[in-house]
MIPADREN-948864 format. One record per residue (C-alpha): x, y, z. Coordinates in Angstrom, 3 decimals. Layout:
# residues N
<pt><east>X</east><north>Y</north><up>Z</up></pt>
...
END
This chain:
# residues 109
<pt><east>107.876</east><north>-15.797</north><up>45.606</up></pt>
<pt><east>108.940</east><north>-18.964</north><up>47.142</up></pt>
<pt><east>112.173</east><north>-18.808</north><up>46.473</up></pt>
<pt><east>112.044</east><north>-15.078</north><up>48.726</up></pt>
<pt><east>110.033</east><north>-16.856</north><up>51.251</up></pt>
<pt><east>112.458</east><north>-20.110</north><up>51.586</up></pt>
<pt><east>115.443</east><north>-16.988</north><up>51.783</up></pt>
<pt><east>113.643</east><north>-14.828</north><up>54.586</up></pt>
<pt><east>113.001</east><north>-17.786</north><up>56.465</up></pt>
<pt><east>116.356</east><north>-19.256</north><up>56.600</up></pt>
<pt><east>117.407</east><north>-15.702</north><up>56.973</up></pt>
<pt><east>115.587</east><north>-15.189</north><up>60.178</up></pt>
<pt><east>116.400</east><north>-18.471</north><up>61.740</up></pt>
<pt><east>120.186</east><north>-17.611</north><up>61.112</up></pt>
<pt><east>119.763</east><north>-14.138</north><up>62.806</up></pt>
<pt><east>117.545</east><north>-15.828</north><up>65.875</up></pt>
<pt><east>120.912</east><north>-18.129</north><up>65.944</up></pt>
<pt><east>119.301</east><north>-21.585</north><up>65.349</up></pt>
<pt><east>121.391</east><north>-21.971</north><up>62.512</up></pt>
<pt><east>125.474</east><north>-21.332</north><up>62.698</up></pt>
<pt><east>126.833</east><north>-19.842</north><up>59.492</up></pt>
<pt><east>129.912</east><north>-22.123</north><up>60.221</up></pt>
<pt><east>128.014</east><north>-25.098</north><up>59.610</up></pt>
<pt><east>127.095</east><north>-24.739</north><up>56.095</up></pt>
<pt><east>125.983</east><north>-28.240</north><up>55.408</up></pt>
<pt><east>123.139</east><north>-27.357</north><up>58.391</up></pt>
<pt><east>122.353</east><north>-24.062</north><up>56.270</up></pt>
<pt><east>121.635</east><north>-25.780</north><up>52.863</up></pt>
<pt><east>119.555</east><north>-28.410</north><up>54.429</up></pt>
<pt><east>117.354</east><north>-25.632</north><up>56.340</up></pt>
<pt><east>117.352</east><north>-24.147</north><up>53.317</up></pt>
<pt><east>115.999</east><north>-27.198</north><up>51.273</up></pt>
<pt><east>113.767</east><north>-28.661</north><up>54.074</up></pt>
<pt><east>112.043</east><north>-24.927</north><up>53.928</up></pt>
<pt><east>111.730</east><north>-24.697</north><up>50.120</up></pt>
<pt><east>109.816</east><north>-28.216</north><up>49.955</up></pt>
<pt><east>107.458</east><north>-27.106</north><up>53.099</up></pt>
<pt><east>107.008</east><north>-23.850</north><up>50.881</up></pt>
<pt><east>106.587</east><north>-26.278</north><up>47.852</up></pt>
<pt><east>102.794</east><north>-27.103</north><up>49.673</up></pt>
<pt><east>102.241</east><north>-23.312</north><up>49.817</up></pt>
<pt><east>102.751</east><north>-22.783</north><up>46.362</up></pt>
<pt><east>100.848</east><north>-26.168</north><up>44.957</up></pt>
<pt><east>97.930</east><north>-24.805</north><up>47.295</up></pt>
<pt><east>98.237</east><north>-21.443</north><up>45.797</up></pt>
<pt><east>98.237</east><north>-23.169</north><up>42.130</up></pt>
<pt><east>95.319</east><north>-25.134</north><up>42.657</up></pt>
<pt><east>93.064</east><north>-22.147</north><up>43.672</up></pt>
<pt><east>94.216</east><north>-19.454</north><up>41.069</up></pt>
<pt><east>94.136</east><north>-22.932</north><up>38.298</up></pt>
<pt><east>90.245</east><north>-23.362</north><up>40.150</up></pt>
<pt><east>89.827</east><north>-19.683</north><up>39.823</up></pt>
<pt><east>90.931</east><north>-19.374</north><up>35.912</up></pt>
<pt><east>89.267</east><north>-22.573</north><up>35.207</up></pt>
<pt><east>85.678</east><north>-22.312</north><up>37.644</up></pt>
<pt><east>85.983</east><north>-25.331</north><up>38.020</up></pt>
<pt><east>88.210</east><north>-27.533</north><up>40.382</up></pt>
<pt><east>88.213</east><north>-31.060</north><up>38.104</up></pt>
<pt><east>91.843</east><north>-32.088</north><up>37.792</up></pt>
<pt><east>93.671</east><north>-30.402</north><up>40.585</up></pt>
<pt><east>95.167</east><north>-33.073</north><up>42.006</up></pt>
<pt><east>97.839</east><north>-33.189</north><up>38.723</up></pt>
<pt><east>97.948</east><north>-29.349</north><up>39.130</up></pt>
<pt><east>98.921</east><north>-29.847</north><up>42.943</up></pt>
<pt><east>101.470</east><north>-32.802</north><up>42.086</up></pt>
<pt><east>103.135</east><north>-30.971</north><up>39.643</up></pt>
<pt><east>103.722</east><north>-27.862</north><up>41.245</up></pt>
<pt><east>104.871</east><north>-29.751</north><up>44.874</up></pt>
<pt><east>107.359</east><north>-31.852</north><up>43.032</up></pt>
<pt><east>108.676</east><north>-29.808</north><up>40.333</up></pt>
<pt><east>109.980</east><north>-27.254</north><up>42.320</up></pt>
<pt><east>111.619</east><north>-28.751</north><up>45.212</up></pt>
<pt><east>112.914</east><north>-31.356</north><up>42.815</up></pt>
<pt><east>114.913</east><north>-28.504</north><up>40.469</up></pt>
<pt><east>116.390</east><north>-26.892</north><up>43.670</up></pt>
<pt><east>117.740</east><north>-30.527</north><up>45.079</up></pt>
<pt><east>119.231</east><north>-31.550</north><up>41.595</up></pt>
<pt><east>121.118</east><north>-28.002</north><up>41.460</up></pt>
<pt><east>122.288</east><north>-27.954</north><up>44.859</up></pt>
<pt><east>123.256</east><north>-31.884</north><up>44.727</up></pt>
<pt><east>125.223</east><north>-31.001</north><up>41.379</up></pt>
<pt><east>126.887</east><north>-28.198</north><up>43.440</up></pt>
<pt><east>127.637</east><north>-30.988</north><up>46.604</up></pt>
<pt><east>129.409</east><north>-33.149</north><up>44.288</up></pt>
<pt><east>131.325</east><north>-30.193</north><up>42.682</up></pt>
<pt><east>132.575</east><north>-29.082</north><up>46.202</up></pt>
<pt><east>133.380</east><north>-32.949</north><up>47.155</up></pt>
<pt><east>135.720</east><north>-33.464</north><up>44.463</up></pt>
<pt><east>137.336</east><north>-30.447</north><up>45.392</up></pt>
<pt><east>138.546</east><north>-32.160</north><up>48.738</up></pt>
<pt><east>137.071</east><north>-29.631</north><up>51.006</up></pt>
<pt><east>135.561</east><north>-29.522</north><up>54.346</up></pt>
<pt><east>132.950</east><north>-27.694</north><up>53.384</up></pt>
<pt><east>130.495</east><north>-29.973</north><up>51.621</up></pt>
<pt><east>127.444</east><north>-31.369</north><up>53.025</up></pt>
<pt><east>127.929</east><north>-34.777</north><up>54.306</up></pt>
<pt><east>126.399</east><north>-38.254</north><up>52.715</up></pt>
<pt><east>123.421</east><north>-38.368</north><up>55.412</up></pt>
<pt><east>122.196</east><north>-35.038</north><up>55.376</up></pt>
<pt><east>121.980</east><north>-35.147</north><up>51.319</up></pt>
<pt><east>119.901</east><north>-38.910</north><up>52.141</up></pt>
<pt><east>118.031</east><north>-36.922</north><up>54.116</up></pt>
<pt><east>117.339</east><north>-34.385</north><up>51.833</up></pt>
<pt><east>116.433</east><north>-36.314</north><up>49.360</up></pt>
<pt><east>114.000</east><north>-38.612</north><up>51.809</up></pt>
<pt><east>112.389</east><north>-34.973</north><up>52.548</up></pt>
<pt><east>112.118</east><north>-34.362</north><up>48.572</up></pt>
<pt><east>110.671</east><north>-37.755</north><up>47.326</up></pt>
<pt><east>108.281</east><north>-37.949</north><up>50.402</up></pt>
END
């Protein structure tokens, strides 16, 4: 589900034309910035169906943490993996050094 949801999104803002499918280092950071902002979605959804299973809401904050920053983290360590793969190819086409910072100052934040 939040994988769709981060896809849709950056879907629609590349058909509105806020995003340039040239500029494909501006596509994977929409792309990351939108799964961690979805992360909070889906650590609010966990808490209430854990709250719901459990009736009782003792412990959610580890329920909450978990879910925020396992999720974003897996999708920044694949795509980073994939940056690096692309860089030592000599392209053009990889992200550049300050968007991945700020990536990962959006992901540890």
């Amino acid at each position: 589900m939040q994988i769709t949801s981060t896809a849709l999104v950056t879907l629609l803002l590349a058909t509105l034309g806020f995003l340039s499918p040239a500029a494909r280092g501006a596509l994977v950071t929409t792309t990351i910035v939108m799964y961690v902002w979805l992360a909070l979605v889906a650590g609010f959804s966990a808490v209430y169906l854990w709250g719901s299973m459990e009736r009782t809401y003792v412990g959610w904050t580890g329920v909450c943490v978990a879910v925020a920053c396992y999720y974003p983290g897996i999708l920044f360590a694949i795509l980073t993996f994939l940056n690096l793969i692309i860089r030592q190819t000599g392209t053009t086409l990889a992200a550049h050094r300050s968007i991945g910072r700020y990536a990962s100052s959006v992901v540890t934040c």
